[in-house]
N, C-alpha and C positions, 0 to 999 in steps of 0.2 A: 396443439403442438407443445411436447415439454424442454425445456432447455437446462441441461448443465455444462456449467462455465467451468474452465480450469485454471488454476494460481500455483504454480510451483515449479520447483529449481531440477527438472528433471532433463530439460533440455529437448535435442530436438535429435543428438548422435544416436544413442540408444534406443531398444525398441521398448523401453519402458511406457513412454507415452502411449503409443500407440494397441498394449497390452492395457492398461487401463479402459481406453477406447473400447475396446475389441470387445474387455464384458461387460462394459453398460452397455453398448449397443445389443447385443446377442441375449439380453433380459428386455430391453424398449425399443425395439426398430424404428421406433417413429419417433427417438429423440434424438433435438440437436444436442452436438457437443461444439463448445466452442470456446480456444484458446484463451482466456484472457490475457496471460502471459504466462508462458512456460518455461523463461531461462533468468527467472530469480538468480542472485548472487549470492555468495556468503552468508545465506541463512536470513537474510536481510527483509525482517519482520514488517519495517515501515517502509519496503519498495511492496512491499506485497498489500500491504492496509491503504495505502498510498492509489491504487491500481484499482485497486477495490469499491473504494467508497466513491473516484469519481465514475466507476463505471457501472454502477448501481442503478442509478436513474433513469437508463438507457433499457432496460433489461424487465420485460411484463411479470407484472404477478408469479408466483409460485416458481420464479427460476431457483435452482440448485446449484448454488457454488462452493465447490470445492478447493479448499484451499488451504496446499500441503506446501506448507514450510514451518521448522522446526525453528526452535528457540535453542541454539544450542548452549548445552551446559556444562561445566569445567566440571568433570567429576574428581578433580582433586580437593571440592572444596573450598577452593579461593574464588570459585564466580559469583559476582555478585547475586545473581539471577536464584539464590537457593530456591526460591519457590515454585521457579517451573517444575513439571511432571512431564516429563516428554510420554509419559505414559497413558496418561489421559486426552480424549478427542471428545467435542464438545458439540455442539451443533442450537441455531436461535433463529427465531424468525424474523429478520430485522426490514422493516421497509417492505412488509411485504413478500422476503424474499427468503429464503433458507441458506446460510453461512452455517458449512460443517467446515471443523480446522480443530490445531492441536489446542493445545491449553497456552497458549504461544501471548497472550495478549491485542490479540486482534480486534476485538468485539473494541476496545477504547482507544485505541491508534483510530479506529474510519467514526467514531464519534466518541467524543470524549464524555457527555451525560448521557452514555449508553445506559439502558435500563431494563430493555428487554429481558424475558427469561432465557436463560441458557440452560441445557440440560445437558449431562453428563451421558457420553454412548457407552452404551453396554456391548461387552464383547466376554470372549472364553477363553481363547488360545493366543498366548505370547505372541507367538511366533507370528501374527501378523503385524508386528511393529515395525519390522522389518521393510514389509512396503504396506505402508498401512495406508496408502491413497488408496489401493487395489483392492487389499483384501480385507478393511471396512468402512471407509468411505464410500468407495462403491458401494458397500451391501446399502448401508444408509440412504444412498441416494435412491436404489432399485427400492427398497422399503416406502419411501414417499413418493416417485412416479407410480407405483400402484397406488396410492394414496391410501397408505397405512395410518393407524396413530402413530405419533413420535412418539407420545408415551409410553406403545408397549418396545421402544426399544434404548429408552434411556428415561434419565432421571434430574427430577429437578435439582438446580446447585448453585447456593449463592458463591462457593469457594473458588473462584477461580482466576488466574493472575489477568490481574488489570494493568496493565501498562500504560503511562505516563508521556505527554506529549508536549515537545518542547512549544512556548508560546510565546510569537514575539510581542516587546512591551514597548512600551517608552518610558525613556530615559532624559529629562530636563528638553530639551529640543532634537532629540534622535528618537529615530523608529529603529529598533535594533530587532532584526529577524533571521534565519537562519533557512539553509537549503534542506530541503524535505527530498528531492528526488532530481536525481539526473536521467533524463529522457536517452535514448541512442544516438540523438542528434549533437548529444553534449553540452544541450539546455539545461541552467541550472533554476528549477523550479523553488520556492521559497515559498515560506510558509505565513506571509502577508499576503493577505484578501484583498481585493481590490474594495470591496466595501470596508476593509478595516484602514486602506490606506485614504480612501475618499472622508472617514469620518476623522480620521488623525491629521493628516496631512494637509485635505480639501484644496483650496485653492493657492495656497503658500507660495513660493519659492522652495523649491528642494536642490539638497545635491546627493547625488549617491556616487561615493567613492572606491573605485577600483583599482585595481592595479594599474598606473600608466593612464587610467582614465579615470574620467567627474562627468556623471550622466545627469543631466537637467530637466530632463522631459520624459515623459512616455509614449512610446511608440504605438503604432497602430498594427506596422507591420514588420516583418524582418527588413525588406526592401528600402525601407526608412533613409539609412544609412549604408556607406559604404561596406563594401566585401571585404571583410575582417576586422570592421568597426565592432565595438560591445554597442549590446542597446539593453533598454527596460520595457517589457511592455506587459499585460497581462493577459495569460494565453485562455483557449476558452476550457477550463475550469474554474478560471476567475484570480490565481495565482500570480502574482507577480513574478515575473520569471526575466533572468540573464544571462542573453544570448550574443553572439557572437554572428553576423552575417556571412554565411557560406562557412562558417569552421565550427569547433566546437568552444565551448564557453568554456566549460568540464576543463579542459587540457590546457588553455591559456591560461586561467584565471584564480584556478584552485592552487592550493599550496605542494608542493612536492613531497615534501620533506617529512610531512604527518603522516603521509599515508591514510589516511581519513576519506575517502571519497564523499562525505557529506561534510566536509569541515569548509565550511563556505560560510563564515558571515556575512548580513547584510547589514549596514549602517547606513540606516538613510539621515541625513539633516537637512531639516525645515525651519524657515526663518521668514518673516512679513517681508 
């Protein structure tokens, strides 16, 4: 059985989705396709690297994920970003598994000593930029469920944007970390390991400071505490993650006024 996963902000209104379906299926009848997530936001590079890398290890040998979301770029010149190529589609064997996507910085957002080869996809005509999950990521993917070479359809390439990942540190007696992804539940996921908080932290005394609330302990379960209490606990990805029992965490706890939907510090302080 061959499986290709999908990542991208195409949503679920339009019949886009399900027109990409239509011709992998009508080249492989015997493969799964299966959503990974397909209502990405705002282009939102590290919901989509985020989604990816914990869902990787889940997923046999030779699975094909595609995954279409763009990096967008100011074409006036003032984005920081000059180096993307929204032109260029990439494609690595990572884990195992084949990750096709734009030149977007994916490959180092789901590992940061990424090192795999990446190889550059060849194509002909403009005009599939347009929907370029369809009209070559698909071919891509129909090219390796026959089990083609990769090589005769792209090229090897060390050029291509690596993107950088926020990392949290410490700071004199604070663990200071940062929210990496909000769930639908409006769980704000953070980008402390529960092995990094176990080697920092260990047995200490902690507080972690929130809005209106000082969180002392780590939960097991949401049920821990009260219906519309905050808690901490680590979910199983292994993240330490702040939730909110029965509400969203997202909506109480983040700031208004940035507009930032990852603007979520965490400061944790430990003390003997």
């Amino acid at each position: 059985m061959s499986i290709v996963t999908l990542t991208t902000d195409l949503g679920y209104r339009d019949p886009y989705l399900a027109i990409v379906k239509a011709k992998l299926i009508s080249a492989n009848l015997n493969t799964t396709i299966i959503d990974l997530s397909c209502d990405i936001k705002d282009n939102t590079i590290a919901d989509a690297a985020f989604i990816l890398k914990n869902a990787l290890p889940y997923f046999p040998k030779n699975t094909i994920h595609l995954v279409a979301v763009k990096f967008i770029v100011d074409s006036s010149g003032n984005n920081k970003s000059q180096t993307i190529d929204n032109t260029r589609y990439l494609v690595s064997y990572y884990k195992n598994q084949y990750i096709i996507c734009p030149d977007n910085g994916l490959f180092t957002l789901i590992d940061k000593e990424f090192s795999e080869p990446v190889y550059q996809i060849f194509y002909e005509d403009n005009s599939k930029h347009h929907f370029f999950l369809k009209d070559i990521f698909v071919d891509v993917a129909n090219h390796l469920l026959q089990n083609n070479d990769l090589q005769s359809i792209s090229s090897l390439t060390n050029d291509y944007y690596k993107a950088t990942q926020y990392e949290c540190y410490v700071n004199g007696n604070f663990l200071r970390g940062k929210s990496i992804y909000i769930d639908d539940f409006g769980n704000i996921i953070t980008n402390v390991t529960k092995q990094q908080f176990v080697n920092i932290v260990g047995k200490k005394k902690f507080i972690i400071a929130l809005p209106g609330k000082r969180i002392d302990e780590i939960s097991n379960t949401y049920d821990e505490v009260k219906i519309g209490d905050p808690l901490a606990l680590f979910n199983s990805f292994g993240y330490l993650e702040i939730a909110v029992n029965g509400k969203s965490a997202y909506n109480m706890l983040c700031p208004r006024d940035i507009g930032n939907r990852l603007d979520f510090d965490l400061i944790i302080e430990f003390y003997d």
